[in-house]
C-alpha positions, 0 to 999 in steps of 0.5 A: 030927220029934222025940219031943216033937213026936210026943207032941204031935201024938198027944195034943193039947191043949185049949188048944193052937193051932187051927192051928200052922205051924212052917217049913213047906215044900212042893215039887213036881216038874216035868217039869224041875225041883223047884218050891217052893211054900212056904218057912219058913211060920211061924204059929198061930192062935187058936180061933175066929179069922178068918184072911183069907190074900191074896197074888199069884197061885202064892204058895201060898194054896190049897197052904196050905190043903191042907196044914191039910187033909191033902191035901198033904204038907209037905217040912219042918216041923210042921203041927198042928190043935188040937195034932195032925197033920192025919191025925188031925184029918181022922179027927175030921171037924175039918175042914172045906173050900169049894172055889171051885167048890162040886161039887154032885152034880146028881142030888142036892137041896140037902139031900141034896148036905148029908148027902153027907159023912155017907154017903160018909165016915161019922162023926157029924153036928154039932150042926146037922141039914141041915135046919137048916144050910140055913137058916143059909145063907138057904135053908130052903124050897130043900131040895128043889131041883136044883143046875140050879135054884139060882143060883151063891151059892146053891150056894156056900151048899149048900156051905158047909152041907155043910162044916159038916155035921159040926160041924168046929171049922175051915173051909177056904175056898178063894177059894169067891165069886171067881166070883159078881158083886159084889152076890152075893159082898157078900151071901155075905160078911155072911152068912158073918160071921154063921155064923161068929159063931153057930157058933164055927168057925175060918175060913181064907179065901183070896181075892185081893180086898183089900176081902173080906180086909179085911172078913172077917178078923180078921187078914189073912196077907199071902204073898210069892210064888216061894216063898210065905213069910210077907210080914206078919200084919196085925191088922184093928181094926175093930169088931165086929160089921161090916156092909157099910157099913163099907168107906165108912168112913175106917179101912177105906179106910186099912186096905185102902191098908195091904193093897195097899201091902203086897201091891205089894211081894209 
């Protein structure tokens, strides 16, 4: 890295980038052999952008994420959260990340599987309580409840609640409603849209469904696989706010034809 890069990494900027990816690479070592996971990731996205992430399996979608979160480390390039490293981003509790599976402590309520992140890591809650964050999500009057008592999008919910706990200025979400049915997963992405609308949260979404991509983002990263490197960055013009009834519409049949054209040659 050279001295401008880590004087930017340290100082940060209010203008700057939510996140900037310059030729980023990441690999990991087998039994046998090195792995590349990513290859030359270059992009960057705006603050409160919408970013839909699609591409075929082992292309390195959740590697990605992981790399934003400072979970994983980069081979080569320049990771930056609002101008800064992730290390430094994480400490701020600017991040925040739903996971497929949304790991709700069984003996902990719906509330209190919320305040987790406040007494297992410290910092400061949002401008949201738990309490409040809930009803967001469509569950005030289910605080008390066990994870047991809750359905699979509901505790996708509770966890979405507690990734915005302490007020992060981006959301990772990993494929979080690959495993609900179709009635719920369409339920959840409505809702998601109006939570983002409403709290001004960057969104990173990974999904293998060319509708929810379409649907959710503003634009959509379309990744080649073995390694995963950038194929496209499709812009999605469709209006705003969107509803569910948008995807029996022409353009969003054409623009989801676009999407699986692309991905075919992935």
């Amino acid at each position: 890295m050279d001295a401008a890069a880590a004087e930017l990494g340290t100082v940060g900027t209010q203008d700057a980038p939510a996140v900037e990816l310059r030729g980023l690479s990441v690999s990991f070592m087998s039994e046998r052999r090195e792995v590349v996971a990513l290859e030359d990731i270059t992009f960057s996205l705006e603050p409160g952008s919408f970013l839909t992430l699609l591409g075929p399996s082992g292309c390195g979608k959740s590697t990605l994420l992981r790399v934003i979160a400072d979970i994983v480390q980069p081979r080569t390039g320049t990771v930056r959260v609002f101008g800064r490293p992730p290390i430094e981003a994480r400490k701020r509790r600017e991040i925040g990340f739903v996971f497929q599976d949304a790991t709700l402590l069984p003996w902990r309520s719906a509330i209190d599987n919320v305040r987790l992140p406040l007494q297992v890591g410290g910092g400061a809650q949002g401008a949201r309580s738990a309490g409040d964050l809930l009803a967001l999500v469509g569950l005030a009057g289910w605080e008390n409840a066990l994870p047991h008592e809750l359905s699979g999008g509901m505790r996708q919910r509770v966890a979405i609640a507690r990734a915005l706990l302490c007020g992060p200025k981006i959301l990772l979400m990993d494929e979080p409603f690959g495993a609900l049915d179709e009635i719920t997963r369409d339920r959840l992405n409505a809702e998601l849209l109006t939570i983002w609308r409403e709290t001004g949260t960057t969104i990173l979404f990974v999904t293998h469904s060319i509708h929810e991509a379409a649907f959710l983002g503003q634009q959509v990263l379309m990744l080649a696989a073995r390694p995963g490197r950038v194929r496209e960055m499709i812009r999605i013009d469709l209006p705003e706010p969107r509803a569910l009834a948008i995807r029996d519409t022409a353009p969003f049949g054409v623009l989801s034809a676009r999407l699986r054209a692309v991905l075919e040659t992935c």
